[in-house]
N, C-alpha and C positions, 0 to 999 in steps of 0.2 A: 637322950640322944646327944652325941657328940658336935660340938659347933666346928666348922669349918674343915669340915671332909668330906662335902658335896660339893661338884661342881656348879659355877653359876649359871643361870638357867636364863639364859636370855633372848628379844628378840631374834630373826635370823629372814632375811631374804630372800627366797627362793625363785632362781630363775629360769626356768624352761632354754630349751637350742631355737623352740619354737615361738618364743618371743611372751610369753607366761608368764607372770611372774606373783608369788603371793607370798604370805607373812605364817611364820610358825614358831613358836620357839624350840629351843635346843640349847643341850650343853657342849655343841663342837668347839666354841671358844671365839669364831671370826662372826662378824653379821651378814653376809654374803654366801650364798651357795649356788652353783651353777650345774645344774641338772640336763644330762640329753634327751628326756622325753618324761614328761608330766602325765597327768588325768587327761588336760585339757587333749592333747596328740598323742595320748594313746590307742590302736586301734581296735582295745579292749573294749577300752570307755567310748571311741566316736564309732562304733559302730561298723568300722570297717575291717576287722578283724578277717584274713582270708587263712583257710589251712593249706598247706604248705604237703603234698602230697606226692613223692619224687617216690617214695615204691610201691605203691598201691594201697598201704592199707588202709586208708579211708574208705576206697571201691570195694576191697575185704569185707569188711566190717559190715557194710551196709548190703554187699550180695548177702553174708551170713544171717544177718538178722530182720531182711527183707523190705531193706528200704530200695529206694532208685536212687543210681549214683549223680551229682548235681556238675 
């Protein structure tokens, strides 16, 4: 393998809008990265995830396949 045609691979700080912040590394080149939404506030991850339902097809989907709509 060829030396010195990888980038360096260094610490890197990662900080959340929501005040988060943890350690990973990366080849971006700075130590600092400033992120608008993490694991921690995600509302994938904290469970508050709401669908978003402006023309019906969730109430669709769920008359079709016999659920009750929530």
């Amino acid at each position: 393998m060829r030396s010195g045609i990888h980038p360096d691979y260094q610490e890197v700080t990662v900080t959340c809008a929501c005040g988060n912040h943890f350690e990973t590394r990366s080849t971006m080149g700075q130590s600092s990265m400033r992120v608008e939404i993490c694991s921690k506030c995600h509302p994938f991850y904290t469970g508050k995830q709401k669908i978003m339902d402006t023309a019906g097809r969730v109430g669709r989907f769920q008359a079709k396949y016999g659920r009750k709509a929530s």
